[in-house]
N, C-alpha and C positions, 0 to 999 in steps of 0.2 A: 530494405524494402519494408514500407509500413502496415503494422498487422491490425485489421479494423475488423472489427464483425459489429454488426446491427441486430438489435432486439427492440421491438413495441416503441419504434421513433425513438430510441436512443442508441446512443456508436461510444464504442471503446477499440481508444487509438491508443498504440505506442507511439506516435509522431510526438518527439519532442519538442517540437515546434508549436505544438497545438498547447500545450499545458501553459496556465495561466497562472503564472508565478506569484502573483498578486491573493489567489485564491489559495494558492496553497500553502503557500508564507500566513495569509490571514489566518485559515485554520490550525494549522496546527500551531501556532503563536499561543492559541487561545486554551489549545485540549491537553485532558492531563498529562500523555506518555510525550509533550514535549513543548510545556508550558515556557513561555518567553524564548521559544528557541530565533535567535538571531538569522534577518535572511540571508545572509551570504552563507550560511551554514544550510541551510534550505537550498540555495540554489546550490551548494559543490555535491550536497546530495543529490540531489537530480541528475547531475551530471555524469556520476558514477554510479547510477544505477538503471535498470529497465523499467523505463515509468508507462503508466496507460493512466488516462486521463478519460475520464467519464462525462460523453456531451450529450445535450437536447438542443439540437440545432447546436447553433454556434454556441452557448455557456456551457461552461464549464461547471458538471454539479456532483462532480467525484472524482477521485484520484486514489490511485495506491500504486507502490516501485517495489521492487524486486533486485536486492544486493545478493549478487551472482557470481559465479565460476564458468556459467553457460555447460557445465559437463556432469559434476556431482550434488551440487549443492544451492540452496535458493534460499535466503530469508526476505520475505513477504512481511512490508509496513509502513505505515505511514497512508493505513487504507482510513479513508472517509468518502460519506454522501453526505451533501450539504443538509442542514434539518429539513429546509421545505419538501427536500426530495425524498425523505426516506419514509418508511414502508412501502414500498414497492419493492424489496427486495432484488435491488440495486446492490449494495455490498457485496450481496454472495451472488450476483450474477459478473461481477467485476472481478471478484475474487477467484473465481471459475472463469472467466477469461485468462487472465494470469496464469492458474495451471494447466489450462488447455493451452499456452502460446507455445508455436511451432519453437522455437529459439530454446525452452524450457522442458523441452521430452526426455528421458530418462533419467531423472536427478534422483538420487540413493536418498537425499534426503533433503526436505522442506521447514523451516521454523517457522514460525511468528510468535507473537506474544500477545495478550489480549486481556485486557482486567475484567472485561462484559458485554464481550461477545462472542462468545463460545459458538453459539447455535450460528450464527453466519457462520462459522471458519468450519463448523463441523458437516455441512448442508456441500461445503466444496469441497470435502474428503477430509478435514485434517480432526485430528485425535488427540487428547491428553497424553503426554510423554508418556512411552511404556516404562521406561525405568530412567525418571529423573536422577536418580543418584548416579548416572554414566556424565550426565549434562555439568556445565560450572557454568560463571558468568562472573565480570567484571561489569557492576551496574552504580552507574549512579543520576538518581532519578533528577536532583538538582542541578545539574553542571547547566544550565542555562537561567538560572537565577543568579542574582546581583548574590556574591560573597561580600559581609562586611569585611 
């Protein structure tokens, strides 16, 4: 069943039907946490994850998914508002969709990651690690750049 809620003439859907592959291939091609990323790499993402797509009327002027276990655990990314749209505080009202969705209630625990946007992700509950030194990562920022 698809979970919509409506704010000030805007709808955020999980229908993945609705999201606009073209938009969201375009942007994040472009932005740094996934510069030149290839689309069929874009679309197996979507596939595998719980997407909500942010409309005005029928366009498509935001997006962000959620890689999930649907029981303990959710990382939230891959969020954008197109530029014409933002300052309206779009992001953190998308972002607070995703953690109010029914599918996502009791998760012990939430990530994301964010170079410079803090105040959005902290506006929908989330906080600086309390003790990053529990945390690891295997990162590598370039894997979608041309290797000579």
């Amino acid at each position: 069943m698809t979970y919509e809620i409506e704010k000030d003439g805007f709808t955020a859907s999980d229908d993945p039907a609705r999201i606009d592959l073209d938009t969201v291939h375009g942007f994040l091609h472009g932005c740094y946490w996934a510069e030149s990323i290839p689309r069929e790499t874009v679309e197996k993402s979507l596939h595998h994850s719980l997407v909500m797509g942010l409309y005005s009327d029928k366009q498509m002027v935001g997006f962000a998914r959620v890689v999930t276990d649907y029981a303990t655990f959710a990382y939230m990314g891959d969020v954008f508002v197109l530029e014409d749209w933002r300052g309206r505080g779009l992001a953190t009202w998308l972002t607070q969709c995703l953690v109010d969705h029914p599918q996502l209630q009791g998760m012990r625990r939430w990530l994301l990651a964010t170079r410079d946007a803090h105040n959005v992700y902290a506006r929908a509950g989330f906080t600086p690690l309390s003790s990053p030194q529990t945390m690891m990562t295997i990162h590598d920022p370039d894997i979608y750049k041309a290797k000579p």
